[in-house]
SEPA-841593 format. One record per residue (C-alpha): residue number from 1; x, y, z. Coordinates in Angstrom, 3 decimals, decimal comma. Example, Ala and Ser with C-alpha at 12.3 -4.5 7.8 and 13.67 -1.06 7.14 Angstrom:
# SEPA-841593
<vexvo><seq>1</seq><east>12,300</east><north>-4,500</north><up>7,800</up></vexvo>
<vexvo><seq>2</seq><east>13,670</east><north>-1,060</north><up>7,140</up></vexvo>
***
This chain:
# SEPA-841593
<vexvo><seq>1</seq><east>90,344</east><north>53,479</north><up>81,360</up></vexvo>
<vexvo><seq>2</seq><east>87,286</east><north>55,768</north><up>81,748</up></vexvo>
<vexvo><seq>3</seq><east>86,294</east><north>58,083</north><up>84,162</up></vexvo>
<vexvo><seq>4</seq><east>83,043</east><north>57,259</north><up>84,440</up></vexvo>
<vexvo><seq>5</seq><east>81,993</east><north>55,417</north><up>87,969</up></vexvo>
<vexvo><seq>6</seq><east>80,255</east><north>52,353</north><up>86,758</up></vexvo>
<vexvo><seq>7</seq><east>83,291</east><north>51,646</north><up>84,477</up></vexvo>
<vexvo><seq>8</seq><east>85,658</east><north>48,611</north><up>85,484</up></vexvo>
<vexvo><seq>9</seq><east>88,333</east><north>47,434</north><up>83,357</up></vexvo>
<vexvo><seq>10</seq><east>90,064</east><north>43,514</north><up>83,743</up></vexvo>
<vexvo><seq>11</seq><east>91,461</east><north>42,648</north><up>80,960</up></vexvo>
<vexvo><seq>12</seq><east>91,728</east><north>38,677</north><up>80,231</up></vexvo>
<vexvo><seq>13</seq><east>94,690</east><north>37,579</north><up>80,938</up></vexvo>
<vexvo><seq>14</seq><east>96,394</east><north>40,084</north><up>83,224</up></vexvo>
<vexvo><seq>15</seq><east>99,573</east><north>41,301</north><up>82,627</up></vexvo>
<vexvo><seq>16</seq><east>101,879</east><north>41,817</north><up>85,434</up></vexvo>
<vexvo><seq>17</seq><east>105,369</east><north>42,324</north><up>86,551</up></vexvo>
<vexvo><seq>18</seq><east>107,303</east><north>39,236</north><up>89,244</up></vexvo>
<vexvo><seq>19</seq><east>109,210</east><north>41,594</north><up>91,493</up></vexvo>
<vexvo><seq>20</seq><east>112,303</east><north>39,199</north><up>90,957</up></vexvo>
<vexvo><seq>21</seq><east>112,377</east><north>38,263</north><up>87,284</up></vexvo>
<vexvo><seq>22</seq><east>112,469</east><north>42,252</north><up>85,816</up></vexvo>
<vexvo><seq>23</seq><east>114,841</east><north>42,209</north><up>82,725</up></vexvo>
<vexvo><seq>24</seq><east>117,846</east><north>44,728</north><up>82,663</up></vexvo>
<vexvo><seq>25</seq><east>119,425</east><north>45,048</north><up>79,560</up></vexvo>
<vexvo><seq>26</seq><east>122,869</east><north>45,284</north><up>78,870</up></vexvo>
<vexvo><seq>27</seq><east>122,456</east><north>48,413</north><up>77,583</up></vexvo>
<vexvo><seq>28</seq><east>119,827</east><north>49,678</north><up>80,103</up></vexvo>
<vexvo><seq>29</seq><east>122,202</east><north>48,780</north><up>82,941</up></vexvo>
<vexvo><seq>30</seq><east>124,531</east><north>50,872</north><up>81,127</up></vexvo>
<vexvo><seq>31</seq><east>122,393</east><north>53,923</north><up>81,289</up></vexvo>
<vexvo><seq>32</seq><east>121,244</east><north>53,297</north><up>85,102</up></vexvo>
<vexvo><seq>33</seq><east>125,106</east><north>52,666</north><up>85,869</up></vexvo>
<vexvo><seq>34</seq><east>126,052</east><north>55,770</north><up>84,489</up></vexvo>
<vexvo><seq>35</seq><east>123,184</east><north>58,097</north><up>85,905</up></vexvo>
<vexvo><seq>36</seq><east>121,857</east><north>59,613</north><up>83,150</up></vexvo>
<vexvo><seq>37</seq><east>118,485</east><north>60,142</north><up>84,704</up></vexvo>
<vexvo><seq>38</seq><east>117,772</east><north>60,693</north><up>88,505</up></vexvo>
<vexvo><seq>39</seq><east>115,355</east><north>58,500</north><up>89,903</up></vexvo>
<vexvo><seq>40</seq><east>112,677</east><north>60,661</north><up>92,723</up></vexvo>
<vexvo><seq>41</seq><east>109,605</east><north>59,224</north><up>94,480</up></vexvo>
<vexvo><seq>42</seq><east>106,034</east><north>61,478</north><up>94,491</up></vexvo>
<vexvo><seq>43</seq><east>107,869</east><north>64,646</north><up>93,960</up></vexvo>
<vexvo><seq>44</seq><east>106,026</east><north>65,418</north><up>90,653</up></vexvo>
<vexvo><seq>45</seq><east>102,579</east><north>63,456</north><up>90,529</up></vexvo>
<vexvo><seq>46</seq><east>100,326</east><north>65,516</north><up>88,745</up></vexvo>
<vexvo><seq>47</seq><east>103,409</east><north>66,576</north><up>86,421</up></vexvo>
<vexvo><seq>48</seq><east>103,916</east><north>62,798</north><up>85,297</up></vexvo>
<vexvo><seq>49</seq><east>100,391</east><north>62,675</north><up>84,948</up></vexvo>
<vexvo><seq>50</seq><east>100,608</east><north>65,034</north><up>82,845</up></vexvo>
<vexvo><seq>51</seq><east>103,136</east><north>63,449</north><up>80,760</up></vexvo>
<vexvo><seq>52</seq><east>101,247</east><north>60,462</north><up>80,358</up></vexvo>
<vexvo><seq>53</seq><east>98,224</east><north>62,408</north><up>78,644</up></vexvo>
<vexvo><seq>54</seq><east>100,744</east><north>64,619</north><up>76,686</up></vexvo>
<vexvo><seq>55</seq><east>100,447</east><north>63,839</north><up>72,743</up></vexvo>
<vexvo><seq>56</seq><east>103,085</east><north>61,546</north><up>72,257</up></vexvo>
<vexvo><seq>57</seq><east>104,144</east><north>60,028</north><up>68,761</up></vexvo>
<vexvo><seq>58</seq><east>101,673</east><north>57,024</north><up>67,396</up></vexvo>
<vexvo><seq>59</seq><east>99,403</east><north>58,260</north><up>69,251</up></vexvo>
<vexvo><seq>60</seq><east>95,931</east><north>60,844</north><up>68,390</up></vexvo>
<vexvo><seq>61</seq><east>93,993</east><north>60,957</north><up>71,795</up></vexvo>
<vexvo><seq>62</seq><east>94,484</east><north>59,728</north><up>75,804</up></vexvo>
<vexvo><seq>63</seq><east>91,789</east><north>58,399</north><up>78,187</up></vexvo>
<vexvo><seq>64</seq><east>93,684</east><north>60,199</north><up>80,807</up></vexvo>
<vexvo><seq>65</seq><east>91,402</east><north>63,384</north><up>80,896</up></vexvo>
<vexvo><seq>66</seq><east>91,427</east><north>66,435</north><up>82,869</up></vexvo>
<vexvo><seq>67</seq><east>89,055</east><north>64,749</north><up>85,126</up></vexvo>
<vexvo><seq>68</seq><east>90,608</east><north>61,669</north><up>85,818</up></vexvo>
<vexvo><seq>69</seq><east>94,050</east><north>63,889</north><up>86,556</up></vexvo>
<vexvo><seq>70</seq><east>92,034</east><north>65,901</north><up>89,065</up></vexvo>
<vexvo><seq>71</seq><east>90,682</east><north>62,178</north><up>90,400</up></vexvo>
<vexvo><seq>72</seq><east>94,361</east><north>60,865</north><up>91,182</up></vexvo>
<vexvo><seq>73</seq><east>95,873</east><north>64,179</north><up>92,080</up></vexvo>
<vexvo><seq>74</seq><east>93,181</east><north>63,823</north><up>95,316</up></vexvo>
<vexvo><seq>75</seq><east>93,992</east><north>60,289</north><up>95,343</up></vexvo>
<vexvo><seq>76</seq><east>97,535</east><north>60,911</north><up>95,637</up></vexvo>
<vexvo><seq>77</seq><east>96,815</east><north>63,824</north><up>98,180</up></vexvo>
<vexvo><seq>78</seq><east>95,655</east><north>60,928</north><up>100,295</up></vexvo>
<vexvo><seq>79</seq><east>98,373</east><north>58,951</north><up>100,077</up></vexvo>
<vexvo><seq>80</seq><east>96,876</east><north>56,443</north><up>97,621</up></vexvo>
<vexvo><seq>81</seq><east>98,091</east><north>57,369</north><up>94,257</up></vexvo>
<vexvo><seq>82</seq><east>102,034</east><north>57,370</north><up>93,576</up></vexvo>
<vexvo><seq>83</seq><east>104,755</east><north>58,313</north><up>90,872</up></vexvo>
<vexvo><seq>84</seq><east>108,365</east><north>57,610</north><up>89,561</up></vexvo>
<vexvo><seq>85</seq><east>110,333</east><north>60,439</north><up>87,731</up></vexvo>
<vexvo><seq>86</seq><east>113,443</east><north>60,635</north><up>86,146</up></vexvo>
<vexvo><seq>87</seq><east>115,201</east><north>63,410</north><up>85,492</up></vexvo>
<vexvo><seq>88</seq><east>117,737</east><north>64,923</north><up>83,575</up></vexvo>
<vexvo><seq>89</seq><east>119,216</east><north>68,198</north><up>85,434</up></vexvo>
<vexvo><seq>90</seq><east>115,405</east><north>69,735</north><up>86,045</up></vexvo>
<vexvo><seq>91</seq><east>114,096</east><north>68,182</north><up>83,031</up></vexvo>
<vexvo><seq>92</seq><east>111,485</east><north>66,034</north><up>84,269</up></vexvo>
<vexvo><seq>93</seq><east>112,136</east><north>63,746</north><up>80,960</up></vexvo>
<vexvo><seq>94</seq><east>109,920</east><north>60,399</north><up>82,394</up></vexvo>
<vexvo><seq>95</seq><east>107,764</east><north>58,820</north><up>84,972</up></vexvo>
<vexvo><seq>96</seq><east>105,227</east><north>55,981</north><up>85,597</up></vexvo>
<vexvo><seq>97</seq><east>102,543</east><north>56,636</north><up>88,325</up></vexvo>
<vexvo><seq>98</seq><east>99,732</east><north>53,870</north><up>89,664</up></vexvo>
<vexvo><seq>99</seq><east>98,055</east><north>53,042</north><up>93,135</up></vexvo>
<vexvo><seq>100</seq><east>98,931</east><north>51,063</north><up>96,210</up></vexvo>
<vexvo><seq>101</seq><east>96,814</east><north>49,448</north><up>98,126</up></vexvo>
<vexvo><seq>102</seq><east>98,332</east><north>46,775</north><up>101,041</up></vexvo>
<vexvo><seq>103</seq><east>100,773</east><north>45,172</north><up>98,599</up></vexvo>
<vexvo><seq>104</seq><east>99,388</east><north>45,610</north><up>95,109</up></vexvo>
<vexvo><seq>105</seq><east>101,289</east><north>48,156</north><up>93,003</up></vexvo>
<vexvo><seq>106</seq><east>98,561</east><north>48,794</north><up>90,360</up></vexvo>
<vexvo><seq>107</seq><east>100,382</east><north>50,697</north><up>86,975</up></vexvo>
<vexvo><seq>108</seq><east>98,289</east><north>53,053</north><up>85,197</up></vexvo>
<vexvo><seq>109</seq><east>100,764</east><north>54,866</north><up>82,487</up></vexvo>
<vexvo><seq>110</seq><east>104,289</east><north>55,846</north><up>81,874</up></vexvo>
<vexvo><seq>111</seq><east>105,936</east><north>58,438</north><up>79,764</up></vexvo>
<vexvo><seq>112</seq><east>109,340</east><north>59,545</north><up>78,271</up></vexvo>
<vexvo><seq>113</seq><east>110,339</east><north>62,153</north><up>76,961</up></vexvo>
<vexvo><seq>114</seq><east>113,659</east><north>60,929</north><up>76,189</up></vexvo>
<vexvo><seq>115</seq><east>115,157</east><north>57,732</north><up>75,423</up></vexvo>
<vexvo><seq>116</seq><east>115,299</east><north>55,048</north><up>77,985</up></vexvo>
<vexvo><seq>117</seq><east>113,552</east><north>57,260</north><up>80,807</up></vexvo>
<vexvo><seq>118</seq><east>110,325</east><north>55,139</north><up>81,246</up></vexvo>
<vexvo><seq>119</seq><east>112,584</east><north>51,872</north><up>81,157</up></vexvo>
<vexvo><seq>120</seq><east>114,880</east><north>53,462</north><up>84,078</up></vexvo>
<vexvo><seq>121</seq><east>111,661</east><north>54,768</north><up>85,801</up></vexvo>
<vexvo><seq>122</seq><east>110,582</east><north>51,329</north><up>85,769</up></vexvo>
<vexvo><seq>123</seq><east>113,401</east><north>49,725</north><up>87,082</up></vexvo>
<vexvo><seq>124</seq><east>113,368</east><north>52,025</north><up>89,847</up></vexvo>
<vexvo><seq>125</seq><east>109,692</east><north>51,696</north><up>90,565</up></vexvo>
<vexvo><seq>126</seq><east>110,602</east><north>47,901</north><up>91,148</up></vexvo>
<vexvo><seq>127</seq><east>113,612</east><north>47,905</north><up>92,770</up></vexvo>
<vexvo><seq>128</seq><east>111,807</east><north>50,681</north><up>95,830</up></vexvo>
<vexvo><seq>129</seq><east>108,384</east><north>47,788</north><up>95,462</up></vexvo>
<vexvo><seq>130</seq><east>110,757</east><north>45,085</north><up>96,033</up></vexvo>
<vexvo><seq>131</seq><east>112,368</east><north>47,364</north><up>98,488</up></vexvo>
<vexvo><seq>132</seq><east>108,851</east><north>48,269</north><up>100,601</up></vexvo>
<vexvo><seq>133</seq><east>107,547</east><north>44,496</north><up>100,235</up></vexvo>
<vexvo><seq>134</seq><east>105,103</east><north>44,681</north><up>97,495</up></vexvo>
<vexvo><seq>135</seq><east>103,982</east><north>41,281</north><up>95,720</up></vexvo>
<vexvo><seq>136</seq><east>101,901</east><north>42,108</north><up>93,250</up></vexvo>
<vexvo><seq>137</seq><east>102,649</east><north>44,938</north><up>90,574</up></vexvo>
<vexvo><seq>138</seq><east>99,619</east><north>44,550</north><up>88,229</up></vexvo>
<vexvo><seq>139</seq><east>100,411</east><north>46,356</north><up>84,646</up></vexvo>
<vexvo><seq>140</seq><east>97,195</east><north>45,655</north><up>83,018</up></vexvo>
<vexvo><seq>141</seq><east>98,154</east><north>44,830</north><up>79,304</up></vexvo>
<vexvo><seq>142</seq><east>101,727</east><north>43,572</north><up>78,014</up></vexvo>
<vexvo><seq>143</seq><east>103,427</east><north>46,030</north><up>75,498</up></vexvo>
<vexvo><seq>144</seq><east>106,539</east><north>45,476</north><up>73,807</up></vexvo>
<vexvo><seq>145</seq><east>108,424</east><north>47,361</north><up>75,902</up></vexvo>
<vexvo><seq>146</seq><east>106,644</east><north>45,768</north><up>79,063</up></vexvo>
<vexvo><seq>147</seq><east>107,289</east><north>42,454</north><up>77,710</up></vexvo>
<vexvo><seq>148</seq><east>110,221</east><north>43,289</north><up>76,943</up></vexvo>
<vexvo><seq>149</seq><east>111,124</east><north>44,107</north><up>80,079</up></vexvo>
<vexvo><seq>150</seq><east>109,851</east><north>41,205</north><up>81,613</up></vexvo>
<vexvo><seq>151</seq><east>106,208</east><north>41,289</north><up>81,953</up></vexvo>
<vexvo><seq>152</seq><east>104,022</east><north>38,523</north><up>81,926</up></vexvo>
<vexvo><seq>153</seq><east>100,414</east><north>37,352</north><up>81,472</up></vexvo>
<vexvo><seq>154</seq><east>98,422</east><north>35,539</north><up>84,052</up></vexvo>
<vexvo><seq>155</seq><east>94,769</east><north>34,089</north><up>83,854</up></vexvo>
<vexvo><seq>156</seq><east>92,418</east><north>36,366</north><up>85,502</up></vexvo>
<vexvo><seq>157</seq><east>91,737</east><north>33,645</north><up>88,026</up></vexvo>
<vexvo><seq>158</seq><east>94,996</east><north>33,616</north><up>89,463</up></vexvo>
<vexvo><seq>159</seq><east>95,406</east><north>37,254</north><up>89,383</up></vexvo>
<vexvo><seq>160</seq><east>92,045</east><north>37,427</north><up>91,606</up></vexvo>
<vexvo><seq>161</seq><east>93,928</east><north>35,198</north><up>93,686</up></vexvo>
<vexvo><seq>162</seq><east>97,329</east><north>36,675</north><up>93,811</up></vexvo>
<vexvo><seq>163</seq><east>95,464</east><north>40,455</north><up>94,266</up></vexvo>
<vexvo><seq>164</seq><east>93,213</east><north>39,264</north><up>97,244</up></vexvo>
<vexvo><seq>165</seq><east>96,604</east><north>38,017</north><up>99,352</up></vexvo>
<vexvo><seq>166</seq><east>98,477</east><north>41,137</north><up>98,390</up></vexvo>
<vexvo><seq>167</seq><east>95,741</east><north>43,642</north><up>99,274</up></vexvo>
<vexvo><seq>168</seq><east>95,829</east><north>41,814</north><up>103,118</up></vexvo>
<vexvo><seq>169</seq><east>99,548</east><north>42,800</north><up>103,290</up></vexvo>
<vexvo><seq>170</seq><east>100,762</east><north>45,595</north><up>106,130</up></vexvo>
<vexvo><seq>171</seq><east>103,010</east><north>47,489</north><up>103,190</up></vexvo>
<vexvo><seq>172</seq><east>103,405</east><north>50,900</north><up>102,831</up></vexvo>
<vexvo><seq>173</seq><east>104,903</east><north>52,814</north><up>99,519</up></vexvo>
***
């Protein structure tokens, strides 16, 4: 969560999310039945970047810097970096971006801008993973609403494990 080069960050334990065991509220599948957002794929990277760094409320400073957006707008550019948005109309109102690399889906940071829109984001993030083959979506750190949602920790031993088989696998976001 730096942009220096020398800087590596693994937390102990990992948090992560199983492809099969996300948790759908009542009252989220409400929302995503309805279609109060629309759900796009890499239409508006940099823009949900942006999001992400935005002030937001609890919140006084971001480690997502102008640099680092420049970093994964090239990454993206090459096909490595991807985001999630949701929409209302041609509000661009939440998203979630991260990297792929073989199977591994590695989160960096969502954002909403209204309620739910991260949460929806998410669940459509999975469901195109689950879609594509993915088998490893790596989240970093459990939050309430992550945990909420379903994440999990695992020891850093078995994430090692888990991250070397998915980075083998032919998938493609």
């Amino acid at each position: 969560m730096d942009d220096g080069p020398d800087y590596v960050w693994s937390p102990e334990p990992r948090a992560i999310f199983e492809m099969d065991r996300f948790h759908v509220s009542r009252s989220l599948a409400r929302v995503i039945r309805k279609g109060v957002f629309r759900a796009t794929v890499d239409r508006a990277f940099r823009r949900v970047m942006e999001g992400c760094a935005a002030p937001a409320r609890g919140r006084r400073s971001t480690w997502i810097s102008p640099e680092f957006i420049e970093a994964y707008t090239q990454l993206h550019e090459q096909g490595h970096a991807h985001s999630l948005e949701c929409w209302q109309g041609r509000r661009l109102v939440g998203g979630f971006y991260g990297v792929a690399i073989g199977g591994l889906f590695a989160g960096e940071s969502m954002f909403h801008r209204v309620s739910d829109a991260s949460k929806v984001a998410l669940f459509h993030l999975i469901e195109h993973l689950r879609r594509q083959g993915f088998a490893l979506f790596d989240i970093q750190m459990l939050t309430p609403i992550t945990a909420q949602l379903g994440g999990i920790t695992i020891p850093r031993e078995e994430y090692l494990r888990r991250l070397a088989q998915a980075i083998e696998m032919p998938v493609s976001f």
